[in-house]
PALOFI-92562 format. One record per atom (N, C-alpha, C, O): x, y, z; residue in three letters. Coordinates in steps of 0.05 Angstrom, whole numbers, padded with zeros to 5 digits, always signed. Each point is the difference from the previous one (the first is absolute). Example, Ala and Ser with C-alpha at 12.3 -4.5 7.8 and 13.67 -1.06 7.14 Angstrom:
+00264-00114+00156ALA -00018+00024+00000ALA +00018+00024+00000ALA +00021+00000+00013ALA -00028+00021-00027SER +00016+00024+00001SER -00015+00022+00014SER +00010+00022+00004SER 
END
This chain:
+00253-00318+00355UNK +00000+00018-00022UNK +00019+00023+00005UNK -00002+00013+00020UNK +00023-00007-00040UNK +00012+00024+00002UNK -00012+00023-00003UNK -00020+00000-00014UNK +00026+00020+00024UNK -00001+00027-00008UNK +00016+00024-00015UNK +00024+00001-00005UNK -00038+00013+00002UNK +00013+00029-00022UNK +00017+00014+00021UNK -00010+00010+00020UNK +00033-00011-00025UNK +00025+00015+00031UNK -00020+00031-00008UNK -00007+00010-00021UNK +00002-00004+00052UNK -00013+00025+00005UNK -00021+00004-00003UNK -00008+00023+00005UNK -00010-00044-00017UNK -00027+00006-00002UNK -00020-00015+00013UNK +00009-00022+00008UNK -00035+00026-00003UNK -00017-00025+00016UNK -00015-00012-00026UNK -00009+00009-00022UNK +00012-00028+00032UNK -00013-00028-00026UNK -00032+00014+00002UNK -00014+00005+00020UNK +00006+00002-00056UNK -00032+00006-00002UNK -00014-00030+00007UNK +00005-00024-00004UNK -00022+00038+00014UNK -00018-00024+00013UNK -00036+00002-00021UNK -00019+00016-00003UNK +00027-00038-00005UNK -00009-00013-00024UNK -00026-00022+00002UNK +00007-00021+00009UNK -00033+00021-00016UNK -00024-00020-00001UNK -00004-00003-00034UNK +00000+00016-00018UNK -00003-00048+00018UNK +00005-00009-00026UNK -00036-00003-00003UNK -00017-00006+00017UNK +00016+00012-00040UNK -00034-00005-00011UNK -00001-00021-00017UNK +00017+00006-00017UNK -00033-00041+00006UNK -00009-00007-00015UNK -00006-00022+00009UNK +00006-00013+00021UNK -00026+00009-00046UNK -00028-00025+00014UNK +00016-00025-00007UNK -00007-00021+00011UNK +00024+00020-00023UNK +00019-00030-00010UNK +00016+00005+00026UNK +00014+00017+00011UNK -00026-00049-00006UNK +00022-00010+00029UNK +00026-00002+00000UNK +00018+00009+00014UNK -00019-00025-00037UNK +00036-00008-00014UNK +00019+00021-00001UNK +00022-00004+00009UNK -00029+00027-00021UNK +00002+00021-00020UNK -00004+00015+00021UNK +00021+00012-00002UNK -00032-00002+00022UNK +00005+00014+00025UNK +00019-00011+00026UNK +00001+00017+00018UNK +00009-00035-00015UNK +00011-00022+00013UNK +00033+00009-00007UNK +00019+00004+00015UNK -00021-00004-00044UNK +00023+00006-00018UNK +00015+00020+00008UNK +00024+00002+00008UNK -00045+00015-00013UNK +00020+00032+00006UNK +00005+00011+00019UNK +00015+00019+00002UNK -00027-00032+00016UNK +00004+00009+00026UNK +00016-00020+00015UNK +00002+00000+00025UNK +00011-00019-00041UNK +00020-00021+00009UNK +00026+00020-00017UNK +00017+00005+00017UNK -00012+00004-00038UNK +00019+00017-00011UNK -00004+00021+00012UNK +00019+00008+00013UNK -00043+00010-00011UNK +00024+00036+00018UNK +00011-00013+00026UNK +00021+00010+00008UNK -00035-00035+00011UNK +00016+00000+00017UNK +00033-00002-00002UNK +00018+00009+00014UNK -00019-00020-00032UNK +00032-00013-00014UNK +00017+00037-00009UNK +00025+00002-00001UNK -00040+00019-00002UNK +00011+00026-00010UNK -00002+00013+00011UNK -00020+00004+00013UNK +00052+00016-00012UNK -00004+00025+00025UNK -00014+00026-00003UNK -00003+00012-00021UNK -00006-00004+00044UNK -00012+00022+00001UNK -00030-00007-00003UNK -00011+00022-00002UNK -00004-00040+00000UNK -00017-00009+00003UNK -00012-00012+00022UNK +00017-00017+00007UNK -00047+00016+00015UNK -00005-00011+00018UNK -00024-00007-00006UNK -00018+00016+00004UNK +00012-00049-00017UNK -00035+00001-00001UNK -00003+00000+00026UNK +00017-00008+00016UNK -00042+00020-00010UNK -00013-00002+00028UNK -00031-00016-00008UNK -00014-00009+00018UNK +00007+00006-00042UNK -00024-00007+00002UNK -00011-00023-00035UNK +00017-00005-00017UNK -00039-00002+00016UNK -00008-00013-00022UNK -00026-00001+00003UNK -00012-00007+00021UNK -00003+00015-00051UNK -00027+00006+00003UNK -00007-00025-00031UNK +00019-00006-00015UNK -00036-00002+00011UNK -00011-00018-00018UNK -00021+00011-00010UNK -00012-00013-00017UNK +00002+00041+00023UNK -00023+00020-00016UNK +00005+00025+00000UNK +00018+00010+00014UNK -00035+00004-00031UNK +00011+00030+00018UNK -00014+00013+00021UNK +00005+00023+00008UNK -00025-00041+00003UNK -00013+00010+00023UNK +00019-00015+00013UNK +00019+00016-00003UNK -00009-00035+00016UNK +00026-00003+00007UNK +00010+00019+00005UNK +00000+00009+00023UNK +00013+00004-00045UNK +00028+00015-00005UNK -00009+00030+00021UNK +00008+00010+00021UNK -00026-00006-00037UNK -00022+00021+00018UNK +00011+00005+00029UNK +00016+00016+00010UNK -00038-00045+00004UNK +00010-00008+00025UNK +00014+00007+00016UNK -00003+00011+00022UNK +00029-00020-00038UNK +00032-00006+00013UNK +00020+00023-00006UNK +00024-00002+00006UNK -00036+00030-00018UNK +00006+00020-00006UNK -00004+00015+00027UNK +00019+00008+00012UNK -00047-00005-00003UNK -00008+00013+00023UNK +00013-00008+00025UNK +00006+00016+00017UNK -00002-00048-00013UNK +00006-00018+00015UNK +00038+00012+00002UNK +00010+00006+00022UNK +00003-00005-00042UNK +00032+00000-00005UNK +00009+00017-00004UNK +00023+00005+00006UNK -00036+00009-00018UNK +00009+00028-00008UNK +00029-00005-00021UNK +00020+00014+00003UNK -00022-00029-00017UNK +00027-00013-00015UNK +00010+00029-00023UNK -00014+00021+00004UNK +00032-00019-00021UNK +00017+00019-00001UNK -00008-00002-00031UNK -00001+00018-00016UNK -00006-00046+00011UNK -00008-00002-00045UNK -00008-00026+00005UNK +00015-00019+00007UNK -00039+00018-00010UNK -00017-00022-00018UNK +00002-00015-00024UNK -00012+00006-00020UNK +00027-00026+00022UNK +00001-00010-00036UNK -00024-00013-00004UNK -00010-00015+00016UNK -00003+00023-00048UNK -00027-00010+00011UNK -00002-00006-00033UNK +00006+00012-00021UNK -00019-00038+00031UNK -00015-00016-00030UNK -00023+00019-00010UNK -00010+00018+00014UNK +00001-00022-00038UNK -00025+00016-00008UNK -00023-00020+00003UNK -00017+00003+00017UNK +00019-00025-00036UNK -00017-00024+00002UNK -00001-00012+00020UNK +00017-00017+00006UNK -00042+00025+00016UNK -00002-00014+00017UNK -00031+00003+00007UNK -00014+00018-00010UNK +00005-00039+00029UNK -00035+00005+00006UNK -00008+00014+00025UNK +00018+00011+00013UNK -00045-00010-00006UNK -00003+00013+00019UNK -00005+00038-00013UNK -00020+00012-00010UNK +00050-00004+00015UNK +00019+00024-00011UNK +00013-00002-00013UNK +00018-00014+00007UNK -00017+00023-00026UNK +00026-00006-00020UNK +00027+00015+00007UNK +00005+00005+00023UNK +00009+00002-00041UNK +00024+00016+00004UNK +00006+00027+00000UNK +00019+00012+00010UNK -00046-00003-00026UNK -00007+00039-00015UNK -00014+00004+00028UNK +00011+00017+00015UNK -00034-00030-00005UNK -00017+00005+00011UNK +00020+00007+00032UNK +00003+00022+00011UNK +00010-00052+00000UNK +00015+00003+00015UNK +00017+00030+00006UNK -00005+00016+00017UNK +00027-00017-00038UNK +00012+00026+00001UNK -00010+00022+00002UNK +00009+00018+00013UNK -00032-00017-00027UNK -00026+00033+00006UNK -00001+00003+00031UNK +00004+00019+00015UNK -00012-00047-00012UNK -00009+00012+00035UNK +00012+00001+00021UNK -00010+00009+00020UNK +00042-00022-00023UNK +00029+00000+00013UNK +00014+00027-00002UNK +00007+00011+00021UNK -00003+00003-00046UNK +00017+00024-00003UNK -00028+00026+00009UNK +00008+00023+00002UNK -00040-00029+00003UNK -00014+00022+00002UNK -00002-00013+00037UNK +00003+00019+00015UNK -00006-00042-00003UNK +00001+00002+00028UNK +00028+00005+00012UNK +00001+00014+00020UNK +00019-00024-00029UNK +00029-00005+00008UNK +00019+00014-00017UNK +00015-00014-00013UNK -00014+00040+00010UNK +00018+00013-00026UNK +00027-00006+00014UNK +00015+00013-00015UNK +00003-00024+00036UNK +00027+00007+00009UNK +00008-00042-00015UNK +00023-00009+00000UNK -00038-00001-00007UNK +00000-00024-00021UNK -00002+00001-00020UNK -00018+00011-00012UNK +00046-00025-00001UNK +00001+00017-00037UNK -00007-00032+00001UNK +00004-00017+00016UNK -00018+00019-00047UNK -00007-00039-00019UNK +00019+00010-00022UNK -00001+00018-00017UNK +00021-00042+00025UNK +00018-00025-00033UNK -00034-00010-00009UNK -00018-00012+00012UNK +00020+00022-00036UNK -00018-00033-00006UNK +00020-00020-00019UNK +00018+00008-00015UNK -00024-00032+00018UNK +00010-00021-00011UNK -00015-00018-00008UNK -00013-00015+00014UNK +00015+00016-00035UNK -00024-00021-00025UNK +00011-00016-00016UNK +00025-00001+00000UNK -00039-00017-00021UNK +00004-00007-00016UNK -00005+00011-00028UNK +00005-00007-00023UNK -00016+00025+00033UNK -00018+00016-00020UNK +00011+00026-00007UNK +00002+00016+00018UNK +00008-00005-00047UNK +00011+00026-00006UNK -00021+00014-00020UNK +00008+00017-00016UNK -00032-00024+00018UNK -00017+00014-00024UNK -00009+00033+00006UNK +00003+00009+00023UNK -00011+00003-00041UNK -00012+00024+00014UNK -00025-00005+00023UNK -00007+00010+00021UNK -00002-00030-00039UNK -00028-00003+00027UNK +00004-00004+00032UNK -00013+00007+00020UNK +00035-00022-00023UNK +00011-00007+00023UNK +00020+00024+00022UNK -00003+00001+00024UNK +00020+00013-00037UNK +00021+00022-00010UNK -00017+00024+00017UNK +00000+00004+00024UNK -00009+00006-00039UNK -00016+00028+00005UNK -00013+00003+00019UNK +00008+00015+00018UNK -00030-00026-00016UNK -00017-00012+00025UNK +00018+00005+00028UNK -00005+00018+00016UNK +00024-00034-00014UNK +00014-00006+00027UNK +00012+00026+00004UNK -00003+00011+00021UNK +00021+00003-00046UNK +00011+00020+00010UNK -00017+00029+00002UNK +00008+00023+00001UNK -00030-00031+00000UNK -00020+00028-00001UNK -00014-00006+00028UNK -00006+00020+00013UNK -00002-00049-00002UNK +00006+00001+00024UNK +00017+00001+00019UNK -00006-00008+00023UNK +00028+00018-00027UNK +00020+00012+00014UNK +00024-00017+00003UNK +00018+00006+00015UNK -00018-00027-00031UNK +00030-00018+00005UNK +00019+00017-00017UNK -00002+00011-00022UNK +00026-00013+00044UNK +00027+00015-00015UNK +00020-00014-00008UNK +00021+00011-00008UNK -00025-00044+00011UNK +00010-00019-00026UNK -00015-00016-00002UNK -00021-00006+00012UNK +00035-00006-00033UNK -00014-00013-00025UNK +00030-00030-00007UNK +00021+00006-00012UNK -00026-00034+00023UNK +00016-00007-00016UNK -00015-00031-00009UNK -00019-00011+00011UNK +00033+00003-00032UNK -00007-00029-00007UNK +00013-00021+00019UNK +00021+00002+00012UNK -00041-00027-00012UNK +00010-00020+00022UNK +00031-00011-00014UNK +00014-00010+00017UNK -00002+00011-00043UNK +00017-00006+00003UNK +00026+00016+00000UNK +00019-00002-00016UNK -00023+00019+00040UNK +00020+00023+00010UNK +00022-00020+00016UNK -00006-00022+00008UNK +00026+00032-00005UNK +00016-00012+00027UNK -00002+00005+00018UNK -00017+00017+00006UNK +00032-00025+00012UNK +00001+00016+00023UNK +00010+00027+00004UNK -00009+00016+00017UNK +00032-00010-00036UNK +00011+00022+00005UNK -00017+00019-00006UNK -00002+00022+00012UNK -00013-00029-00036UNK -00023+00020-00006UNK -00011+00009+00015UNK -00001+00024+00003UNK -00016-00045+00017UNK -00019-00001+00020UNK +00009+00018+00024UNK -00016+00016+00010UNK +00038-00018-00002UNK +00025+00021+00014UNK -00004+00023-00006UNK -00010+00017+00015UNK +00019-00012-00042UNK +00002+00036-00009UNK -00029+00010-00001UNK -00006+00023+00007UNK -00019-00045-00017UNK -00012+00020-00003UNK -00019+00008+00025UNK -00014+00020+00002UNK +00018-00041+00015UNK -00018+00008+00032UNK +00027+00026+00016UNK -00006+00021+00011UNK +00026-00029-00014UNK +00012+00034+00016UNK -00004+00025-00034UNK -00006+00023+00004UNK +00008-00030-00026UNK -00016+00027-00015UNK -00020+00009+00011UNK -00002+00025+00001UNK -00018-00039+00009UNK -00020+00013+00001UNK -00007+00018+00033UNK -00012+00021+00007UNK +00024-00040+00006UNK +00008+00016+00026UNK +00015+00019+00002UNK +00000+00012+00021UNK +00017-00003-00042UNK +00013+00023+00009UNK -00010+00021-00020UNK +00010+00022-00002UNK -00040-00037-00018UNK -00017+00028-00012UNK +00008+00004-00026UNK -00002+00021-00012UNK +00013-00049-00001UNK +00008+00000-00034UNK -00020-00024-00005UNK -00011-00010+00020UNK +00005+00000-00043UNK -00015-00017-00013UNK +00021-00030+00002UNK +00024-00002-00002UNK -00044-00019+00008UNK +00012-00031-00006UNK -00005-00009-00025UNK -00015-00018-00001UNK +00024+00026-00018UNK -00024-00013-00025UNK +00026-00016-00011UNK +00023+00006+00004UNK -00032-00030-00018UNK +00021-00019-00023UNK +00000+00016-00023UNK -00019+00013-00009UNK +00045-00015+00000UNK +00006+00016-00027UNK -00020+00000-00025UNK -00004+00017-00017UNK -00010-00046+00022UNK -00020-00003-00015UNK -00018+00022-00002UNK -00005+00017-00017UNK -00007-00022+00044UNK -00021+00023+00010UNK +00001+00031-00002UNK -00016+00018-00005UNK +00045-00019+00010UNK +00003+00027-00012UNK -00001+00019-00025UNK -00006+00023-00006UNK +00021-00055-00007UNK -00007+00009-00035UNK -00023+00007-00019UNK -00002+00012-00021UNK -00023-00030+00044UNK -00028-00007-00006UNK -00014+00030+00008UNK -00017+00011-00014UNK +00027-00002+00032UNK -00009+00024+00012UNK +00010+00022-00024UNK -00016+00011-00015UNK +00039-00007+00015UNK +00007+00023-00026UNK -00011-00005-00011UNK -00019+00009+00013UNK +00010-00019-00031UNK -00009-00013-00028UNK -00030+00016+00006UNK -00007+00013-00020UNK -00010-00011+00039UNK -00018+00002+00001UNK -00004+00025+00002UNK -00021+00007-00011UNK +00040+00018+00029UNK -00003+00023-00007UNK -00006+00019-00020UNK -00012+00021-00001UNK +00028-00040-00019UNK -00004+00007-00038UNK -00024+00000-00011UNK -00009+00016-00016UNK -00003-00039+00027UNK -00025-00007-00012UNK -00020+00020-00003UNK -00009+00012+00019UNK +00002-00009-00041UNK -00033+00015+00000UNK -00028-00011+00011UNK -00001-00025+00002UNK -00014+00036+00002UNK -00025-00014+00007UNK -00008-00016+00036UNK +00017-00012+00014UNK -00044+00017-00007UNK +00000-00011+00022UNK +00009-00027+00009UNK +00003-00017-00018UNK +00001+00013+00041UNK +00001-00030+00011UNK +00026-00002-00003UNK +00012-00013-00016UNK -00001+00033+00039UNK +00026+00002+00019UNK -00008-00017+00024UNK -00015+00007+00019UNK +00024-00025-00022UNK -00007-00019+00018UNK -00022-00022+00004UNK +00004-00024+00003UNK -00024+00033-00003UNK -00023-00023-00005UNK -00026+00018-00017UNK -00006+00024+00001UNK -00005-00045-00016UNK -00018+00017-00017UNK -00022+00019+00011UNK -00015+00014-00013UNK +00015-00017+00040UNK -00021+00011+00015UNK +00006+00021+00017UNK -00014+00008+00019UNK +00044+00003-00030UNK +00019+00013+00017UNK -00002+00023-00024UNK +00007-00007-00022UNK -00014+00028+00026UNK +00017+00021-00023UNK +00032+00013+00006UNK +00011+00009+00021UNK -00001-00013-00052UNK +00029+00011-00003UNK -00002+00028+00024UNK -00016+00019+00000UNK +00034-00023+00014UNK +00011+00030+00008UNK +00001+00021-00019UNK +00012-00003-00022UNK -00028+00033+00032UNK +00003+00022-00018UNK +00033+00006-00001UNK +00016+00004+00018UNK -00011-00008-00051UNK +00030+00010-00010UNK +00009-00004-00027UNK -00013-00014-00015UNK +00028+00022+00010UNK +00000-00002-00037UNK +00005-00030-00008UNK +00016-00010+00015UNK -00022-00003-00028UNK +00010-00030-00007UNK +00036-00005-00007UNK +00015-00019+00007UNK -00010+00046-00025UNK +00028-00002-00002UNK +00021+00009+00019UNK -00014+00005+00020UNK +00031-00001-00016UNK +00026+00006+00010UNK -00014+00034-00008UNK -00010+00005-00022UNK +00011+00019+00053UNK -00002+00024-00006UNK +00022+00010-00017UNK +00016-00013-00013UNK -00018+00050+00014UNK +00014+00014-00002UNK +00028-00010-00024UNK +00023+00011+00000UNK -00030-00029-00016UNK +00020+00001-00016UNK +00024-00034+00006UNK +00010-00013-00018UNK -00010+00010+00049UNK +00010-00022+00009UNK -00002-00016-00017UNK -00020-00003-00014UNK +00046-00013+00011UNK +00007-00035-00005UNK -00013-00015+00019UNK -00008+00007+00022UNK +00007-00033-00035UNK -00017-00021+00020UNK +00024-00006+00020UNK -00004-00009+00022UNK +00030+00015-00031UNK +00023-00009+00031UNK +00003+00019+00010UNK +00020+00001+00014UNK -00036+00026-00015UNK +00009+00022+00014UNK -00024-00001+00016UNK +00003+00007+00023UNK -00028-00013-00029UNK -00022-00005+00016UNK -00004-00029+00015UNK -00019-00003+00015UNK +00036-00014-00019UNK +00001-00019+00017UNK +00020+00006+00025UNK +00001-00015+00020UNK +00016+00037-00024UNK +00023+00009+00028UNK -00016+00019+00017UNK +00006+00006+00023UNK -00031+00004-00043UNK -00015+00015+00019UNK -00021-00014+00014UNK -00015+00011+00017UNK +00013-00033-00025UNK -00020-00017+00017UNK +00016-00004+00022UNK -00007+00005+00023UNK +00039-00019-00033UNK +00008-00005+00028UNK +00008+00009+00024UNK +00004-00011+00021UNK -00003+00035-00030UNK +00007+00036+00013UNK -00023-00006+00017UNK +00004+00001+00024UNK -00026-00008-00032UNK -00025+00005+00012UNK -00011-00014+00020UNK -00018+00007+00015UNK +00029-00031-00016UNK -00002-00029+00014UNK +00022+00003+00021UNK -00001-00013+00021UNK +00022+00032-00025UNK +00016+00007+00027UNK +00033-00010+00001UNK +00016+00003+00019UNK -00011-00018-00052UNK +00026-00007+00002UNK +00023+00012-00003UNK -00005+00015-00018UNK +00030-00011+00024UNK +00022+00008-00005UNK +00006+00001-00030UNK -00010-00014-00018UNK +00036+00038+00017UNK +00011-00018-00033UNK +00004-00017-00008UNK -00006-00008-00022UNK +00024-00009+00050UNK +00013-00025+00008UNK -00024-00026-00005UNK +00007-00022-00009UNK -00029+00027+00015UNK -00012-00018-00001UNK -00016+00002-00030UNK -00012-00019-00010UNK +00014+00043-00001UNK -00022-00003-00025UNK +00025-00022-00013UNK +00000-00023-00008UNK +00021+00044+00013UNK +00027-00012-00027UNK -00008-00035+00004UNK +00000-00014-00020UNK -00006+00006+00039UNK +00005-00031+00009UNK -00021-00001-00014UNK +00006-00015-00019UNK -00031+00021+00016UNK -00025-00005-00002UNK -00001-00005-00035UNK -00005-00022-00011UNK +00009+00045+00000UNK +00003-00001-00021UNK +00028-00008-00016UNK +00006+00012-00021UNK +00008-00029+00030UNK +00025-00010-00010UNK +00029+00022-00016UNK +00020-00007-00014UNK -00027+00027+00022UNK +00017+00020-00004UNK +00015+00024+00016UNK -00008+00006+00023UNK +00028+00007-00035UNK +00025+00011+00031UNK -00020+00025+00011UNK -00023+00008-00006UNK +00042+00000+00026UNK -00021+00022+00015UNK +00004+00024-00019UNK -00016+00018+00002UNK +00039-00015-00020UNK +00009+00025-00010UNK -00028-00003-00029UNK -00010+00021-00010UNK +00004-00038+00006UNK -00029-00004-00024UNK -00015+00008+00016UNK -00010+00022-00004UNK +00001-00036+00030UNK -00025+00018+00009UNK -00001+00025+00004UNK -00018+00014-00008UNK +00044-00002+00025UNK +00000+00025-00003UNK -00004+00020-00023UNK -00008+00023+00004UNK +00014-00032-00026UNK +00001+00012-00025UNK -00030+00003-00004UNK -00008+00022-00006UNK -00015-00048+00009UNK -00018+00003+00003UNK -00023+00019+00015UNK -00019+00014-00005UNK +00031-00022+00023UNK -00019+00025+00018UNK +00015+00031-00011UNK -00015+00019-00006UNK +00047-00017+00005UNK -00011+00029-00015UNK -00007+00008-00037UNK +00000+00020-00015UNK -00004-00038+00016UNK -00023+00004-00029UNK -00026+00001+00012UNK -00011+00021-00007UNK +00000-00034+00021UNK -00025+00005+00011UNK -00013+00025+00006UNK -00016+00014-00013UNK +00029-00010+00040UNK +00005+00018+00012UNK +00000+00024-00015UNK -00016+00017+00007UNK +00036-00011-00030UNK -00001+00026-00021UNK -00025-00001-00023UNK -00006+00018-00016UNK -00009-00050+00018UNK -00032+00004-00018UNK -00017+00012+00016UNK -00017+00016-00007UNK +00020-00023+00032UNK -00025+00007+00014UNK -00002+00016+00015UNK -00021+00003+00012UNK +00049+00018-00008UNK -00002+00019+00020UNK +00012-00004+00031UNK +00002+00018+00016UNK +00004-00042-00012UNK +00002-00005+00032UNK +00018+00003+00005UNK +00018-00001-00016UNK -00015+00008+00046UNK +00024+00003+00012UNK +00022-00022+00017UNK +00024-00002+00004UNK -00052-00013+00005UNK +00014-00013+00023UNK -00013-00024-00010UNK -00013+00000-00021UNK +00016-00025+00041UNK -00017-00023+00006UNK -00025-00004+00015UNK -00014-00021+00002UNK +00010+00050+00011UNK -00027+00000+00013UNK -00023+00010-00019UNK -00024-00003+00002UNK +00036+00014-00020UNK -00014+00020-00022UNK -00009-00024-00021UNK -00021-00003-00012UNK +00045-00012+00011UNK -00011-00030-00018UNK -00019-00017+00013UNK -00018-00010-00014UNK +00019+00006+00032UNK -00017-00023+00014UNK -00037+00015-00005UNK -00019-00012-00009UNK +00021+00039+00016UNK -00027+00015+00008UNK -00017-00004-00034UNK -00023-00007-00004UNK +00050+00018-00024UNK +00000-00004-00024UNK -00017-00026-00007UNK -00025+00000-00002UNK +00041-00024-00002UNK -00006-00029-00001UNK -00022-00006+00014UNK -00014-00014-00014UNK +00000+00019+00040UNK -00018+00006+00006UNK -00035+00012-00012UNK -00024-00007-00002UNK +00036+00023-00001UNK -00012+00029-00018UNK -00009-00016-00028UNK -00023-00004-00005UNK +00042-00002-00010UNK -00008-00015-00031UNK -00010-00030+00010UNK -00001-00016-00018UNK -00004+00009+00033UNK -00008-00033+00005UNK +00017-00019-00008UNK -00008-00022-00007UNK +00034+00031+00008UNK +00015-00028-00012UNK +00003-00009+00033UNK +00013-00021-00002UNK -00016+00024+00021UNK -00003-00021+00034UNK -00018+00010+00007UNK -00008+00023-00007UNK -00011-00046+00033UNK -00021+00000+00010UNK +00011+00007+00029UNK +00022-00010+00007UNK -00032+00022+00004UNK +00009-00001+00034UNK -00008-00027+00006UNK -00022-00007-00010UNK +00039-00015+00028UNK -00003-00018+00016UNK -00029-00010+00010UNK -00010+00009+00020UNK -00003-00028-00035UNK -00030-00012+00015UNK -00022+00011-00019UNK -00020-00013-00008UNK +00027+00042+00003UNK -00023+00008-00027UNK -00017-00008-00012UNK -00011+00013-00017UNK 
END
């Protein structure tokens, strides 16, 4: 397996109860750099296990599984082992599925039919403290900030206290750069994120910025916070 020039390959335990289908992916990251499985669990008491046992760097972890499932798993991995971030990787993009995982503390989110390169960006995102999510997931997530009414995430979950709309006057693209502000990304990376140049985001944030009073990016993050449009990590 190659590696990332300058960096140490994350060391990686693959989670799911399908043999085939766990067999799989852990026959591809070997094939991709910057990647080191060290391990393979077939439950999430497994995964559990081989957490304490490895101390591995991101968990890609199925949801559907017995024993432990995937929510349950991750609850008790990121509350015994917080220096282990969870990819989850499913087949599954519903809210039921969705919410759940990331409220037990996974900081991605992708569908099984990601690539590899996906699988790449989004296990070092999350190691260096940005979100792994598929564009999908991401879109699924805005969408939901808007929304009125409980069942931000699972129906047994209440919405985070915060206004349902976009504060202070904000556009929904001026409050989606403050989510990303908030999640920890660059201009460089929103611009990528949201398919537009850095001189638009910038323009963005200072429209923001002059609705809401702020000065800086620390003042946004505490803000975005403050209104509930992000959860702190595991929440």
């Amino acid at each position: 397996m190659s590696e990332v020039p300058g960096e140490r390959p994350a060391r990686v335990v693959v989670a799911d109860d399908q043999t085939v289908v766990r067999e799989g992916i852990v026959m591809l990251l070997g094939l991709l750099p910057g990647i080191d499985v060290v391990g393979a669990a077939g439950d999430g008491e497994e995964a559990v296990r081989l957490v304490a046992e490895l101390a591995p760097d991101v968990v890609l972890m199925d949801l559907r599984m017995p024993r432990c499932d995937g929510v349950e798993a991750t609850r008790r991995i990121r509350s015994q082992h917080p220096g282990t971030q969870v990819v989850v990787l499913t087949t599954y993009a519903d809210d039921a599925s969705l919410f759940p995982a990331l409220h037990a503390g996974a900081r991605g989110y992708l569908t099984k039919d990601a690539g590899g390169d996906e699988i790449v960006r989004a296990v070092h995102s999350v190691l260096s403290g940005d979100a792994g999510l598929a564009p999908s997931i991401q879109r699924r997530l805005l969408e939901r900030l808007s929304q009125s009414g409980p069942g931000f995430g699972s129906e047994s979950e209440p919405r985070p206290t915060g206004p349902p709309e976009p504060p202070d006057g904000l556009t929904t693209r001026e409050t989606e750069v403050l989510v990303l502000i908030a999640e920890g990304l660059s201009n460089h990376q929103i611009a990528n994120r949201l398919q537009v140049s850095t001189a638009t985001v910038k323009t963005h944030i200072n429209n923001l910025f002059a609705k809401t009073g702020l000065k800086d990016r620390a003042q946004a993050v505490r803000y975005a916070y403050g209104k509930g449009l992000v959860r702190p990590p595991g929440e």
